[in-house]
GUFIBA-597605 format. One record per residue (C-alpha): residue number from 1; residue in one letter; x, y, z. Coordinates in nm, 3 decimals, decimal comma. Layout:
<NUM A <X Y Z>>,
...
//
This chain:
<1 X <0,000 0,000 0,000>>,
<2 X <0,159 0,350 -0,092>>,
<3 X <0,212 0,606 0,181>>,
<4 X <-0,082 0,816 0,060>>,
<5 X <-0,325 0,535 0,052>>,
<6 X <-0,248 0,436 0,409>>,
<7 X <-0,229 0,827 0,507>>,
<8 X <-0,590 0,843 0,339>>,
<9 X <-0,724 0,555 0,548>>,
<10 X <-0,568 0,644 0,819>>,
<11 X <-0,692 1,011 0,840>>,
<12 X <-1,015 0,900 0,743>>,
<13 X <-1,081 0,647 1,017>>,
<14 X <-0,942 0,888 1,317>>,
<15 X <-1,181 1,173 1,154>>,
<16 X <-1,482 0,949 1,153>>,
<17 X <-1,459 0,775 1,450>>,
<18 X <-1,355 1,130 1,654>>,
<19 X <-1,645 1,294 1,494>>,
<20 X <-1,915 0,957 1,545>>,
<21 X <-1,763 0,980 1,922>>,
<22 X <-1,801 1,377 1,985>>,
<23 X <-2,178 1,333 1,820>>,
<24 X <-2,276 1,046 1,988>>,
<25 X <-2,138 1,179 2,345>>,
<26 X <-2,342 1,511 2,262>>,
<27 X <-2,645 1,319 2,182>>,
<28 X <-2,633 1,167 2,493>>,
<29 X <-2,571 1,428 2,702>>,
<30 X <-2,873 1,596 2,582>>,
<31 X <-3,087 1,310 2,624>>,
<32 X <-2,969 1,277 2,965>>,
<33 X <-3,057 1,669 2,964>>,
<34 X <-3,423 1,652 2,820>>,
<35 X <-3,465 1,344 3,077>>,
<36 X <-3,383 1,525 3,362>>,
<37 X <-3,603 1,831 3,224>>,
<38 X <-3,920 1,615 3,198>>,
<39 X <-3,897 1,456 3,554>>,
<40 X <-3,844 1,774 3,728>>,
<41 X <-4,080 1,901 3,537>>,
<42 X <-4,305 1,583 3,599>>,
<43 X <-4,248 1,625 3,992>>,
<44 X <-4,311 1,996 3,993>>,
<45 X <-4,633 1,892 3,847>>,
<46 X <-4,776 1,646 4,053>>,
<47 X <-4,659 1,833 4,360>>,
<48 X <-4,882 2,157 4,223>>,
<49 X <-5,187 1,895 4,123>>,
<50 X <-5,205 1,732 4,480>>,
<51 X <-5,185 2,042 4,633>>,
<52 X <-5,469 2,159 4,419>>,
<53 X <-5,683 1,926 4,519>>,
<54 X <-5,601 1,905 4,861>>,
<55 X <-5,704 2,276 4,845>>,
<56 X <-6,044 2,201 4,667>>,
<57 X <-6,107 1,927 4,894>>,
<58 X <-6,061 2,168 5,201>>,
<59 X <-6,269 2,376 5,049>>,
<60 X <-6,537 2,136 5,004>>,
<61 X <-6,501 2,033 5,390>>,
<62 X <-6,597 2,422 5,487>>,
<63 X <-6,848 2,405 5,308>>,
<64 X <-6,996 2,163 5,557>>,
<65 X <-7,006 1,855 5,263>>,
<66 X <-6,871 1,495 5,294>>,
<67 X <-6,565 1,379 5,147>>,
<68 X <-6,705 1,078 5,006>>,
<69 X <-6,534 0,836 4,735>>,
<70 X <-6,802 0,990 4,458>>,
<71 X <-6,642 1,340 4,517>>,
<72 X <-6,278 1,249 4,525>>,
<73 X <-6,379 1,097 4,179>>,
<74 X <-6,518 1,406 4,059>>,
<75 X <-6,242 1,588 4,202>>,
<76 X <-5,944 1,381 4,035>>,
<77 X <-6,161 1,371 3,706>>,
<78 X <-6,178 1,756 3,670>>,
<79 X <-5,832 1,785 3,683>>,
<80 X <-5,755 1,468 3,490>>,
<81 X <-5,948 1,623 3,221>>,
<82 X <-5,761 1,910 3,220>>,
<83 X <-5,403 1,825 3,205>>,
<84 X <-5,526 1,510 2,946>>,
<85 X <-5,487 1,746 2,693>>,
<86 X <-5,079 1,766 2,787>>,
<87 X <-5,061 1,378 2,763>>,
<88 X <-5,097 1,332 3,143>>,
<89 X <-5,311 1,122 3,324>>,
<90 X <-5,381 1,126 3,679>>,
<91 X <-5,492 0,846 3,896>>,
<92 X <-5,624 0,887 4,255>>,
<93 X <-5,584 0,623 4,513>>,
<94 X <-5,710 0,590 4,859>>,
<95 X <-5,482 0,317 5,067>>,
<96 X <-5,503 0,020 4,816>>,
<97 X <-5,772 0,115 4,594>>,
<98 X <-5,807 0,276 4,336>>,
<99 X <-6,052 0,566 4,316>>,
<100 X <-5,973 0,727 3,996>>,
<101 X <-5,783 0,658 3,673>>,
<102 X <-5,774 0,922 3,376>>,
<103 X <-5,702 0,655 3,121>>,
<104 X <-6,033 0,442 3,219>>,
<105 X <-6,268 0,790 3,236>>,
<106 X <-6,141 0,926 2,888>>,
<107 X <-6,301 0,584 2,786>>,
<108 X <-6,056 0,329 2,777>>,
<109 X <-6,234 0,164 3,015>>,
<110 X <-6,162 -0,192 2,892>>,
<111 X <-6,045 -0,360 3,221>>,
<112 X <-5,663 -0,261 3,418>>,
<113 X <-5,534 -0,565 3,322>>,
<114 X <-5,548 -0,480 2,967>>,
<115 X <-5,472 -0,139 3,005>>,
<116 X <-5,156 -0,221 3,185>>,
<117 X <-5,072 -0,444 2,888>>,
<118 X <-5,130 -0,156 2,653>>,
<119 X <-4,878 0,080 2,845>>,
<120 X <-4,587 -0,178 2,837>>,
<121 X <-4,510 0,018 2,519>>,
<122 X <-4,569 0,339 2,583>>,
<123 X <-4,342 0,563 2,699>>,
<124 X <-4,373 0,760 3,023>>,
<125 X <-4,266 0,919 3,328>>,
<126 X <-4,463 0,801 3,673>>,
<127 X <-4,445 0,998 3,943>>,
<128 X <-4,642 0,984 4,305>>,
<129 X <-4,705 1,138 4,604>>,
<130 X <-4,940 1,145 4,919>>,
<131 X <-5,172 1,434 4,981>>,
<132 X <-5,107 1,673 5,276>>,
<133 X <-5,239 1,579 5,608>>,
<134 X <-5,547 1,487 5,673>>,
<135 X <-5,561 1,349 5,332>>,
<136 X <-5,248 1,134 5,388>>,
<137 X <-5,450 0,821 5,314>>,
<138 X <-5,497 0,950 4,934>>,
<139 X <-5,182 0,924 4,669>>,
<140 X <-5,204 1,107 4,368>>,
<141 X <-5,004 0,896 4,032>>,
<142 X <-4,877 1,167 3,786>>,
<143 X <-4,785 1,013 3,451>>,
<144 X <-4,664 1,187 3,182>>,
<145 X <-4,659 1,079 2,809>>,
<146 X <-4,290 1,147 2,646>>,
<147 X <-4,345 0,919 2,302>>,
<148 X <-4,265 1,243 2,179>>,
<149 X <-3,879 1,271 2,316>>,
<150 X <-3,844 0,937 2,178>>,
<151 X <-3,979 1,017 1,852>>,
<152 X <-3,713 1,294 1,828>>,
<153 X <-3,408 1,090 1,937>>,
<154 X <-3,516 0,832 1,713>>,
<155 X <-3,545 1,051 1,413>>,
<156 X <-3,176 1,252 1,539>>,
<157 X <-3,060 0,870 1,549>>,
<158 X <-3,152 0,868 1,161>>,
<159 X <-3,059 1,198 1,093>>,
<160 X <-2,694 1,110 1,250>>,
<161 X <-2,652 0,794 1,027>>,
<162 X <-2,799 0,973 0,696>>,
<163 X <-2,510 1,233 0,782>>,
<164 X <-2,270 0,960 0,822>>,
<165 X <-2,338 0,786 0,456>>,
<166 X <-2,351 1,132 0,302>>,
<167 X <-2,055 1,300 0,500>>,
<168 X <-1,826 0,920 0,459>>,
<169 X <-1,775 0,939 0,089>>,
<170 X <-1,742 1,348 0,089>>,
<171 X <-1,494 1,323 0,328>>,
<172 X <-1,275 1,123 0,195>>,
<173 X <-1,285 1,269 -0,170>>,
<174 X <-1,162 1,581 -0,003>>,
<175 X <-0,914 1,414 0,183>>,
<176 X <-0,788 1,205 -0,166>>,
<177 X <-0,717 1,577 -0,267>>,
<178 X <-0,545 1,699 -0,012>>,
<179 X <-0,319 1,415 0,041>>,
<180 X <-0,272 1,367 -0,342>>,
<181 X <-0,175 1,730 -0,309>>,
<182 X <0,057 1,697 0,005>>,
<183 X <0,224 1,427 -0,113>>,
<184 X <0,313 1,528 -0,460>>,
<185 X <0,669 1,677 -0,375>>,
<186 X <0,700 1,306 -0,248>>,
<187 X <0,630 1,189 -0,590>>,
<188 X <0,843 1,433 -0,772>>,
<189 X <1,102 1,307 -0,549>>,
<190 X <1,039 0,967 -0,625>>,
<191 X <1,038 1,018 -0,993>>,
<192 X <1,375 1,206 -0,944>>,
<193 X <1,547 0,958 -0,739>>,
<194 X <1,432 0,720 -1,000>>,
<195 X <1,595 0,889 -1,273>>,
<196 X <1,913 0,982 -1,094>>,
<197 X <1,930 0,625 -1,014>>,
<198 X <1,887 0,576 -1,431>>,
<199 X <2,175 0,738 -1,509>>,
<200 X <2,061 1,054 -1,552>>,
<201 X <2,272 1,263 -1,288>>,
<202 X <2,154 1,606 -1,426>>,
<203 X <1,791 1,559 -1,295>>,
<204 X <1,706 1,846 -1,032>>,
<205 X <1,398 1,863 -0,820>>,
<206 X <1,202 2,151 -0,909>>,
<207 X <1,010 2,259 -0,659>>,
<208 X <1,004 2,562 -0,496>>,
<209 X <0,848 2,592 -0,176>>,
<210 X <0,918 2,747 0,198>>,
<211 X <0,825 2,417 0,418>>,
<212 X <0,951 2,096 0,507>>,
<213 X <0,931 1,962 0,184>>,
<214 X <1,126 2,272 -0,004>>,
<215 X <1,391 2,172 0,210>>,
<216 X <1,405 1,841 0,178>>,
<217 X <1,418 1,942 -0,225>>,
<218 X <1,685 2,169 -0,150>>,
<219 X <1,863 1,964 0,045>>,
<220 X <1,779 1,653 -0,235>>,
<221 X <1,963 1,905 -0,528>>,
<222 X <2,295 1,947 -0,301>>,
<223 X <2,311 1,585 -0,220>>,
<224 X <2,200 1,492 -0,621>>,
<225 X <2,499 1,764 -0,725>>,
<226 X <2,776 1,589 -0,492>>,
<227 X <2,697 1,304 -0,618>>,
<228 X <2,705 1,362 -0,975>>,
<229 X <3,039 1,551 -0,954>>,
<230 X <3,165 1,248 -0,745>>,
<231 X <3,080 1,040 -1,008>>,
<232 X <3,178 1,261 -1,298>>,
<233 X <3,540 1,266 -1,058>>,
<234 X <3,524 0,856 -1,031>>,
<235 X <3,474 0,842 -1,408>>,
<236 X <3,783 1,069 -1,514>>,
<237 X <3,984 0,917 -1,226>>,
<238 X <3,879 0,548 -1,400>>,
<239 X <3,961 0,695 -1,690>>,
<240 X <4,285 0,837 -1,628>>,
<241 X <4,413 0,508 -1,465>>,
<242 X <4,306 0,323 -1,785>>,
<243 X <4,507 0,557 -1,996>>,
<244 X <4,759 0,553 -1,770>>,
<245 X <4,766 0,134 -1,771>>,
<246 X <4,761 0,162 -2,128>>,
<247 X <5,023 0,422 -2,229>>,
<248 X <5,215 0,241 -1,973>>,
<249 X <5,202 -0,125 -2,147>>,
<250 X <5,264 0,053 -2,494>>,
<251 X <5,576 0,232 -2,330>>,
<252 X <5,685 -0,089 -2,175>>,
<253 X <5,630 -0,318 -2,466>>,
<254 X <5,905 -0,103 -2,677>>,
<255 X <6,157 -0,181 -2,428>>,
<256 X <6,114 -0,495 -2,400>>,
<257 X <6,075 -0,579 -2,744>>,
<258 X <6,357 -0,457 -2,870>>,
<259 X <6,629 -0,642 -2,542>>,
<260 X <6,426 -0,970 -2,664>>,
<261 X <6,514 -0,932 -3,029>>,
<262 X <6,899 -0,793 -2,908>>,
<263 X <6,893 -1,106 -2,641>>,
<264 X <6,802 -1,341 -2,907>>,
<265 X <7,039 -1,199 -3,177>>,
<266 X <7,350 -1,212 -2,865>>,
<267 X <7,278 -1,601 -2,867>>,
<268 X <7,342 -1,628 -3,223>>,
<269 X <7,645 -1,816 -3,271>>,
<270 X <7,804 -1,636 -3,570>>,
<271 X <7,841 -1,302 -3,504>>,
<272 X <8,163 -1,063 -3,466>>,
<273 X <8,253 -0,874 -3,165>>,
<274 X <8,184 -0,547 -3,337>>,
<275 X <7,847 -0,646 -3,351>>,
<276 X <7,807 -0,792 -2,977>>,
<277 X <7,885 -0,457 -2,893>>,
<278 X <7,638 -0,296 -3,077>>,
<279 X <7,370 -0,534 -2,957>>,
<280 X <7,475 -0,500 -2,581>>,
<281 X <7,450 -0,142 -2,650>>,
<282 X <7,107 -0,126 -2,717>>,
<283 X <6,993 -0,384 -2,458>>,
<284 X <7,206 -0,136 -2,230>>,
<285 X <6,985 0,173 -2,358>>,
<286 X <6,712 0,028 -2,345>>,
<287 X <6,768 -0,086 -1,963>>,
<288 X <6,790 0,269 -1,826>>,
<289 X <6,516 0,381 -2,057>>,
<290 X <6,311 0,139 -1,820>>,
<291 X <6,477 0,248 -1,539>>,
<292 X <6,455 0,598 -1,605>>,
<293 X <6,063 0,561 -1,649>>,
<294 X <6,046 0,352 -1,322>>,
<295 X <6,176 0,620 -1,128>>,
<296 X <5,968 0,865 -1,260>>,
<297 X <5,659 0,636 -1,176>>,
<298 X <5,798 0,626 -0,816>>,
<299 X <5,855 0,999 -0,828>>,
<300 X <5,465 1,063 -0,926>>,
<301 X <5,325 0,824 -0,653>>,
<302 X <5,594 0,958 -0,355>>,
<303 X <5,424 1,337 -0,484>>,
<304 X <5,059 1,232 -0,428>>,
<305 X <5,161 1,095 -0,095>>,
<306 X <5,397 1,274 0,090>>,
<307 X <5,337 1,673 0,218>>,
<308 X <5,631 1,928 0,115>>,
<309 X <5,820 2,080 0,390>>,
<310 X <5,956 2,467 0,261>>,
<311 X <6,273 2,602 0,346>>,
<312 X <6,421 2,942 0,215>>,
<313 X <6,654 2,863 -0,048>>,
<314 X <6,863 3,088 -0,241>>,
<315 X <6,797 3,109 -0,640>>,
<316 X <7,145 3,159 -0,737>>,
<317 X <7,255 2,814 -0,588>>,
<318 X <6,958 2,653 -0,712>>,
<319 X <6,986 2,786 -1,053>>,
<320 X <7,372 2,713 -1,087>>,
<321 X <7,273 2,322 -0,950>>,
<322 X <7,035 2,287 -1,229>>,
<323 X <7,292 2,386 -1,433>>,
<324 X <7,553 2,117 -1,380>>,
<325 X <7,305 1,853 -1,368>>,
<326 X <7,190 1,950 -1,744>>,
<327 X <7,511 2,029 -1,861>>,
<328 X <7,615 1,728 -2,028>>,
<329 X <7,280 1,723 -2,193>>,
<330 X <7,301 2,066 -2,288>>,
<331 X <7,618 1,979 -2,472>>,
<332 X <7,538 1,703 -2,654>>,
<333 X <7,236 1,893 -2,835>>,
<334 X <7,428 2,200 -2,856>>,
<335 X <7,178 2,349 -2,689>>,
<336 X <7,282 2,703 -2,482>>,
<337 X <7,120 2,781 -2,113>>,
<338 X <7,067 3,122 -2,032>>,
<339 X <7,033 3,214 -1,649>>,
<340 X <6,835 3,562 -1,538>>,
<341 X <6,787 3,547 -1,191>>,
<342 X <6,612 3,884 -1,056>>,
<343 X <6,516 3,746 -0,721>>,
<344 X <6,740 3,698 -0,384>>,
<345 X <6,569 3,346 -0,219>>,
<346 X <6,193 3,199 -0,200>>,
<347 X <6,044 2,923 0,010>>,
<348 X <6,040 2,551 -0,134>>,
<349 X <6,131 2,211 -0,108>>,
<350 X <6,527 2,212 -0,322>>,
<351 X <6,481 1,873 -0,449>>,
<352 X <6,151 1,875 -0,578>>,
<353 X <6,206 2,238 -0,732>>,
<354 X <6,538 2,111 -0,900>>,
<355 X <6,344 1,816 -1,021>>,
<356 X <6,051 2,078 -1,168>>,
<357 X <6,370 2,249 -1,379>>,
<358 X <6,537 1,935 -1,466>>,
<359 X <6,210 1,808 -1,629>>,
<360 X <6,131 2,140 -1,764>>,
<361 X <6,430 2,150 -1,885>>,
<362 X <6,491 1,815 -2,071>>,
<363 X <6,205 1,887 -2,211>>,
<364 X <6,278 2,211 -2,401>>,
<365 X <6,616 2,035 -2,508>>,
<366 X <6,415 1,752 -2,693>>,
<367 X <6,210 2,021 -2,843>>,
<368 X <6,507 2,293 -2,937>>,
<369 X <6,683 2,255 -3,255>>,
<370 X <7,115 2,267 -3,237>>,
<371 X <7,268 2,618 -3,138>>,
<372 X <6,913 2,796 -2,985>>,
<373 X <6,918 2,827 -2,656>>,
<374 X <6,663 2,817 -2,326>>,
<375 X <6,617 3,099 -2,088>>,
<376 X <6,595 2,993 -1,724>>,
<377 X <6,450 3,308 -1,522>>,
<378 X <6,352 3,444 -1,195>>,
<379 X <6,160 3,731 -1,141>>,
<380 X <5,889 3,882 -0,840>>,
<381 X <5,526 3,941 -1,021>>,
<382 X <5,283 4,086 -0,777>>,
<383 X <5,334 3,924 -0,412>>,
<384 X <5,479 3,572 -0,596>>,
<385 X <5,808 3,439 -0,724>>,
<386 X <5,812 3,355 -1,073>>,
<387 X <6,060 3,048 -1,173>>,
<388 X <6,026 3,027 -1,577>>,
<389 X <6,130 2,787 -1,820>>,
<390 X <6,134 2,963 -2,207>>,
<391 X <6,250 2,810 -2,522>>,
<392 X <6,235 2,895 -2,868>>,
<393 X <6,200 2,542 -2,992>>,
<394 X <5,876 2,349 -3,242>>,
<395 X <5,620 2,425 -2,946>>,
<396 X <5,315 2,259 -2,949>>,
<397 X <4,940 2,338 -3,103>>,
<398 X <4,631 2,444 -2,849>>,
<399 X <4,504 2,123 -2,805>>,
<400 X <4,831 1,926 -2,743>>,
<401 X <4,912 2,235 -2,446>>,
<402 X <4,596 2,130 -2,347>>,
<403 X <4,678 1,784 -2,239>>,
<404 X <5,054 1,866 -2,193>>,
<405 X <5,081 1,762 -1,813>>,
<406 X <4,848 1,446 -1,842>>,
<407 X <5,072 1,139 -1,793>>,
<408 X <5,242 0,953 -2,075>>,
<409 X <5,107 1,219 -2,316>>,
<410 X <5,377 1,331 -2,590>>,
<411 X <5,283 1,586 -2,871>>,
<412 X <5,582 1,432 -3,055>>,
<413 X <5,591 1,030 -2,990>>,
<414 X <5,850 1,040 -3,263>>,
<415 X <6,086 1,269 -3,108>>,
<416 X <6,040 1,164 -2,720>>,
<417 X <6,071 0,833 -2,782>>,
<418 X <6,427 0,903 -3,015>>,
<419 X <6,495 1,041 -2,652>>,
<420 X <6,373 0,757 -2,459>>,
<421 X <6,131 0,992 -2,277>>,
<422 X <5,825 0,825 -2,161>>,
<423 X <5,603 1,166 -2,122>>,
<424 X <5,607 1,166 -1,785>>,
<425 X <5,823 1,485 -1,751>>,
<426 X <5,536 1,723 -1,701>>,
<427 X <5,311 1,540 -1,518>>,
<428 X <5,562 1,540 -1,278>>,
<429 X <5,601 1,929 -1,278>>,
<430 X <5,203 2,000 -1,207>>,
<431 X <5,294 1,696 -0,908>>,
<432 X <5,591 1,918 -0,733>>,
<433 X <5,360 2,264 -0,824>>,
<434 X <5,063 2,087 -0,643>>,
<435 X <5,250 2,028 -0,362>>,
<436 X <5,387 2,353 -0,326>>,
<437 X <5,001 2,465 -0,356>>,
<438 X <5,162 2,667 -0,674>>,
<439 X <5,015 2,777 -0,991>>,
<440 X <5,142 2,668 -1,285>>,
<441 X <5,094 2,792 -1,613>>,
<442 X <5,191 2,705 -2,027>>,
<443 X <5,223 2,852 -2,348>>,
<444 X <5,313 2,748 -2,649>>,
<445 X <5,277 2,818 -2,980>>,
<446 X <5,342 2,601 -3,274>>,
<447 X <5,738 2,676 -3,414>>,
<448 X <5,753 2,967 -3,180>>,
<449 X <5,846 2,787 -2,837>>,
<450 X <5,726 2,723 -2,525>>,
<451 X <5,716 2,872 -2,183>>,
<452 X <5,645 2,730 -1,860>>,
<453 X <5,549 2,941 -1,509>>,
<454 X <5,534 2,834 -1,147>>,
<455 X <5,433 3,111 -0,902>>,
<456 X <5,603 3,065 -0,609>>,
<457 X <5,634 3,188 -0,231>>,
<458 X <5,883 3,501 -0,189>>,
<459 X <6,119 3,505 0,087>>,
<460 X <5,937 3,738 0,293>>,
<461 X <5,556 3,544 0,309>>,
<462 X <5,659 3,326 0,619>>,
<463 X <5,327 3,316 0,693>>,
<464 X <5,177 3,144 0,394>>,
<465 X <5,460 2,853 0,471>>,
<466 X <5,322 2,524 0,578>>,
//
């Protein structure tokens, strides 16, 4: 059963059974009411009747007459016939018998015995009392017809169950709409959750209310947007690890390809020592191009790992370090370094900023051509040291710039792998800048150069150190 359903019935049953309970408790009380009403009024009555008569029979006595059964009859019949007209007859006994009865003189005289059996089902209030002294001997019986009080509670009785048939099925139309209507940010909700769980992460609930339920929407959006840029993160993570896996086997299958084939060609029987040589060579450069690319692997994972402790280090000495470790490189492509250091010292980790130069560096002497050079610079720009990598070599289109620091990537395979880089310079730069919480920055154009920027701590920003 849905929520609304048992809401419905729910609602519907407390309403009607409150409402049947107040009614019925109300009817009651008033018949209790009207019930009370009629016997006071019943006793106030008989008390006024005997004293009535007890006053007509005095006045009888002074007038020097007998009080003799034929004039208590004509007594209790005059005022019988009065109040008959009110549905109330009287009936006057002396001791144990019985001297008049209003029912027998308006001519039902048919026997008591039948009479009796006749007012078995009627209705009525009986009330008696003895007359004041000396008339104790006589009791007046005061009964009062009240078919009529019954005849209304019956016909409220009817009234109350015609209201219930009638007011039932109302009821519970107008309660269908107002729960249909109170529960319809449930169902958008529903529906939502249902096409979220589809796929569809770019479903929204639109609704646009102040209560309970506007919040809950509100609060439905921010969970629906966390999760769909969590998923959107999970998806490019997956998919970076893939491409990662799979640049990674191509890289690796090179390698290993080509020390096989060498291998197999060193256990050939006839061949010179010239051409051992050669072969050994190769299996030789091949070995540190794998163990070149395992260390950079190890350098990437130790990066998204470990935090960076600064120090203040002076650009000079780190420039002039960076120097002698690229200098044999920088030799054998003829390739000229050019140092412009306008800055005294900034805050970083040395090792992971000589690594950021090295790579920067290596990589702008696989794209330089023999006797250009590369400008290594530092310079202050606003409230941050600038350490910049320029050179003047093929460069690399908008799109390839694009995807420059994404692992493995090379915008020339050709030329990296006559290198034996693995593209994995790069990604290790936007690593170190990450870590230094850094901004890093690229240009390039195609046959113009390229120019790389990492924005850096000065000396003097203590504060910002971690």
């Amino acid at each position: 059963m849905r929520f609304w359903q048992k809401t419905l019935l729910v609602v519907l049953i407390l309403f009607i059974v409150a409402l049947d309970v107040s009614v019925i408790m109300i009817m009651h009380k008033s018949w209790r009411l009207n019930m009370e009403r009629e016997m006071q009024r019943s006793s106030n009555e008989q008390a006024l009747i005997a004293n009535n008569i007890y006053e007509n029979l005095n006045s009888i006595k002074s007038r020097g007459m007998t009080i003799s059964g034929d004039v208590l009859f004509d007594v209790a019949r005059s005022y019988a016939e009065y109040y008959l007209k009110q549905n109330i007859s009287l009936q006057l006994w002396d001791r144990e018998q019985l001297v008049y009865d209003g029912a027998l003189s308006a001519g039902k005289r048919q026997g008591l015995g039948q009479a009796n059996t006749e007012e078995q089902h009627v209705h009525e209030i009986v009330t008696s009392g003895e007359l004041p002294a000396p008339y104790q001997e006589l009791k007046l019986v005061y009964k009062r017809n009240i078919e009529e009080l019954y005849t209304s509670q019956k016909e409220l009785n009817r009234y109350f169950v015609y209201v219930n048939a009638i007011a039932g099925p109302i009821l519970a139309f107008l309660l269908y709409i107002l729960i249909r209507q109170l529960t319809k940010p449930l169902r958008q909700l529903s529906r939502t959750t249902q096409t979220i769980a589809g796929g569809n992460y770019n479903e929204r609930v639109a609704l646009k209310k102040n209560d309970e339920f506007g919040e809950l929407a509100q609060n439905f959006n921010q969970m629906a947007e966390a999760v769909g840029r969590h998923v959107t993160e999970l998806s490019a993570m997956a998919e970076e690890k893939q491409r990662i896996v799979d640049n990674l086997a191509h890289e690796l299958r090179t390698p290993l390809t080509s020390m096989q084939g060498f291998a197999q060609y060193l256990n050939s029987a006839h061949i010179s020592e010239e051409e051992r040589i050669t072969a050994s060579g190769h299996i030789w450069s091949e070995t540190l191009r794998l163990k070149n690319l395992a260390f950079k692997l190890l350098d990437l994972s130790v990066l998204r790992l470990q935090s960076v402790e600064r120090i203040r280090l002076s650009v000079d000495e780190l420039f002039q370090s960076v120097r002698q470790m690229e200098q044999e490189n920088l030799e054998q492509a003829g390739v000229k370094l050019v140092l412009n250091n306008g800055i005294e010292s900034i805050w970083g980790d040395p090792d992971l900023l000589s690594s950021f130069l090295v790579n920067c560096i290596d990589n702008a002497i696989h794209a330089s051509a023999k006797g250009s050079e590369i400008r290594l610079s530092a310079y202050k720009q606003g409230s941050a040291a600038v350490l910049e990598v320029r050179d003047f070599g093929k460069g690399m289109s908008e799109s390839q710039a694009q995807r420059a620091f994404e692992p493995f990537y090379r915008a020339d395979k050709a030329r990296t792998r006559e290198h034996g880089g693995a593209g994995l310079g790069l990604s290790i730069c936007k690593q170190i800048a990450e870590a230094h919480e850094a901004p890093l920055s690229l240009e390039s154009r195609e046959n113009e150069g390229t120019c790389i920027r990492i924005f850096l701590q000065l000396h003097n920003n203590e504060g910002l150190t971690r």
